[in-house]
VMD Tcl script that draws the C-alpha trace (Angstrom):
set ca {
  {5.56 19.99 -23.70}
  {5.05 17.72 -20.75}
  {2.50 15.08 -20.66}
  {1.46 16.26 -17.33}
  {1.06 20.25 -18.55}
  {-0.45 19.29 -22.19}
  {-3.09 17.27 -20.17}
  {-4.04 19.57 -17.55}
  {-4.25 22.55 -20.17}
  {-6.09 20.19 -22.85}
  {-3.69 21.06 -25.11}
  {-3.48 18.78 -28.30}
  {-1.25 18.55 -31.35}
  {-0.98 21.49 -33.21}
  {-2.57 24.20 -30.82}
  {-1.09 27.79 -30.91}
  {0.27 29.69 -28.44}
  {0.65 33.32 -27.88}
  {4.04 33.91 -26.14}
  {5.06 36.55 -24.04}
  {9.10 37.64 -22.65}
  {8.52 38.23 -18.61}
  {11.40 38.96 -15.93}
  {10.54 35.09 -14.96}
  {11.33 33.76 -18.79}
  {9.05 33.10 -21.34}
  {4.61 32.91 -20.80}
  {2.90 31.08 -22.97}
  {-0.80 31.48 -23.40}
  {-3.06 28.87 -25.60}
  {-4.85 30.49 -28.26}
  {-7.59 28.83 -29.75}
  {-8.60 29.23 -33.46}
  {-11.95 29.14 -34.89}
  {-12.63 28.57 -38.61}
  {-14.51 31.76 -40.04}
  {-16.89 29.63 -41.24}
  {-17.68 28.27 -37.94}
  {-17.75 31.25 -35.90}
  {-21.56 32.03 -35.82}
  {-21.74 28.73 -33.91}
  {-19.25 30.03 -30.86}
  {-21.31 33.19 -30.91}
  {-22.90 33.91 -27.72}
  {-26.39 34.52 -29.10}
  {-25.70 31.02 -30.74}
  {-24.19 29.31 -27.60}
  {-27.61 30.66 -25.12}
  {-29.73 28.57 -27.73}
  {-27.75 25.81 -27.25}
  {-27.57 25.65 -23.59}
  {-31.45 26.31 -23.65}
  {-31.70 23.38 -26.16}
  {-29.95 21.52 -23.54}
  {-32.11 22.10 -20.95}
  {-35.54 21.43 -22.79}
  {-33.61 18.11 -23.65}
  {-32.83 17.73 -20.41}
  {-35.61 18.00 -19.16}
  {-37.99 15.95 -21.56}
  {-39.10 19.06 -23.33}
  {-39.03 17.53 -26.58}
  {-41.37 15.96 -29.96}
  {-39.78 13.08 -31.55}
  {-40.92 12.49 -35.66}
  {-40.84 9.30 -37.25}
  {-40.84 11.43 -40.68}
  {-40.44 14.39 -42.18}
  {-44.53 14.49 -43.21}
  {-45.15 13.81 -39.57}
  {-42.81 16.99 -38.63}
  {-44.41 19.02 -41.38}
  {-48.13 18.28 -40.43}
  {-46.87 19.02 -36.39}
  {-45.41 22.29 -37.60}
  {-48.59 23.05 -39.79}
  {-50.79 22.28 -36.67}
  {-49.21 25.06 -34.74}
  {-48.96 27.52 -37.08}
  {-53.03 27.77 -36.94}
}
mol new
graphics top color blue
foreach p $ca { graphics top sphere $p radius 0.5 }
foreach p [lrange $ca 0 end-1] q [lrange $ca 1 end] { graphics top cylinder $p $q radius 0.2 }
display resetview
């Protein structure tokens, strides 16, 4: 594959393709392959809570812990 096609289609070493016969030659289509035991993280539930995540980081939305007591006590203090 050409440097100049891999790099525009960030393509790397060892992607698939799905290939297809036209009248023009031959099509082919990168397909992308997620682990099954990653695939909750591409869902799109999963993927909105990320992008909000962003944003409140972003933004300066967040609490930063120096422990895990001082997260604990934070968390019990809202939960009242």
């Amino acid at each position: 594959m050409p440097d100049e096609i891999r790099k525009a289609a960030h393509l790397v070493e060892g992607d698939l393709f799905e290939a297809e016969l036209t009248d023009e030659g031959i099509l082919l289509r990168p397909k992308k392959v997620i682990d099954a035991t990653q695939r909750w993280f591409w869902s799109a539930e999963w993927q909105n809570g990320e992008r909000e995540a962003d944003e409140d980081l972003a933004a300066g939305r967040i609490e930063v812990f120096d422990s895990g007591d001082e997260f604990l006590a934070a968390l019990r203090r809202g939960a009242k």
